[in-house]
N, C-alpha and C positions, 0 to 999 in steps of 0.2 A: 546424449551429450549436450542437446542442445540448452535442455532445464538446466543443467548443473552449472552453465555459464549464466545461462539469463540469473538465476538465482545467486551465485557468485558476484555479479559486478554490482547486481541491484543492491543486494546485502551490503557491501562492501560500501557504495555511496550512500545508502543510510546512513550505517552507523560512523564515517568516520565525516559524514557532512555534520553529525549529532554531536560528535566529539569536538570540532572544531568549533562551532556555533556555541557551545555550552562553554567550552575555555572561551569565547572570544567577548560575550554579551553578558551583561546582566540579566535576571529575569524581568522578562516585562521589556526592556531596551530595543528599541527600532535604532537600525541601522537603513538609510534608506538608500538603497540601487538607483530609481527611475523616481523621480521627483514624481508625487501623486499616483504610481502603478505599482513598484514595489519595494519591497525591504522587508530585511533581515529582525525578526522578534523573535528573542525567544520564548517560549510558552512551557508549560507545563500542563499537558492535557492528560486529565484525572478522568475525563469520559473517553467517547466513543466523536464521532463524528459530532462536528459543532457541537463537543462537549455536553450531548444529551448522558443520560445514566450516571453524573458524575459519581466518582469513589466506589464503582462496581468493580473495583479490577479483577477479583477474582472471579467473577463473570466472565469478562472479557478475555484471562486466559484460559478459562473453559474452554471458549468459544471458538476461541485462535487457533488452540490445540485442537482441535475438532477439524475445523476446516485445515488446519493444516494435514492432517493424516489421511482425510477427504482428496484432498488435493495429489498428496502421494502419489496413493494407491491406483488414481485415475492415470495419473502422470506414466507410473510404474506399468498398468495394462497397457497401456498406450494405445487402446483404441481411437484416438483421435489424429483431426491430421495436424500437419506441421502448423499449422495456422494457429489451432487450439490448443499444443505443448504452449504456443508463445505467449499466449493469452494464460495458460494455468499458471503457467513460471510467472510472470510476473505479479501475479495477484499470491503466488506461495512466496518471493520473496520481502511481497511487503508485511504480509502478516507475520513471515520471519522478525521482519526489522520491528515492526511496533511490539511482537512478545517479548523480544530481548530487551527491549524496553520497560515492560513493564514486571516481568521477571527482577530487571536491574533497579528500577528508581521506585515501581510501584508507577508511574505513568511515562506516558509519552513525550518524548520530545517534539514539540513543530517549532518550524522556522519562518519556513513560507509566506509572507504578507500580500499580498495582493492589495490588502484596503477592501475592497467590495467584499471579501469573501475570508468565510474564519480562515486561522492561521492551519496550514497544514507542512507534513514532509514528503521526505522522498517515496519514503514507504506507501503514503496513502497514493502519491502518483499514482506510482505503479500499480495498486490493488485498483484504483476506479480508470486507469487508461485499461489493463486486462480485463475489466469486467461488463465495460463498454465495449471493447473490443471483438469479447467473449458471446455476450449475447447477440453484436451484429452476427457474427458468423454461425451462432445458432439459427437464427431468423433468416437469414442468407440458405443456410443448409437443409429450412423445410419450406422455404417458399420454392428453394429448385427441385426440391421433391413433390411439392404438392402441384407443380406444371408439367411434373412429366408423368405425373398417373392421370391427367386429364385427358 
């Protein structure tokens, strides 16, 4: 139950933070939040992360779909514990939100400005806080295995 929420709310503020941003902006128009830390741009990203690969998109939904069914399946055994459902879910919801994406426009929508750093969405949140999060607790999971067979 826990996936189908975490994948639900994430989903859901993607795509309607995407819909409102897309009605609200021109392309390319900053809208700025925090004078010099953030605002609202909208982008059209035709890659992958900091727009490496650009105009691969059927790549990218290969790729999506892949890790998406990856992700499932694990989800679905549920060999893991509660910590790492939290970590899949949100790394399946954002791949969710960027294929419906690019299924829909052919690319992704980002908003996100920071200034320092390329523009991203909600979606990517989600995939690089689960995947950071993912890997602590793998790392976590065999450093306390590897002290107890000492």
């Amino acid at each position: 139950m826990i996936p189908v929420i975490i994948v639900f709310v994430i989903l859901s503020l993607d795509q309607i933070s995407k819909f409102f941003i897309s009605a609200s902006l021109q392309l390319n128009q900053t809208f700025p939040l925090i004078k010099g830390v953030l605002g609202l741009t909208l982008i059209h990203n035709r890659g992958a992360a900091f727009g490496i690969l650009r105009n691969q998109v059927y790549l990218f939904i290969i790729i999506s779909c892949a890790a998406i069914v990856l992700i499932y399946f694990a989800l679905k055994n549920n060999r893991h514990n509660k910590y790492q459902v939290v970590c899949l879910s949100l790394i399946l919801a954002g791949a969710l939100g960027n294929l419906i994406d690019r299924l829909r426009f052919g690319y992704v929508i980002d908003f996100l400005n920071f200034y320092i750093w390329p523009v991203f969405n909600i979606a990517d949140s989600a995939i690089t806080i689960g995947a950071i999060l993912l890997a602590w607790a793998i790392l976590k999971e065999k450093t306390n295995h590897a002290s107890r067979n000492l």
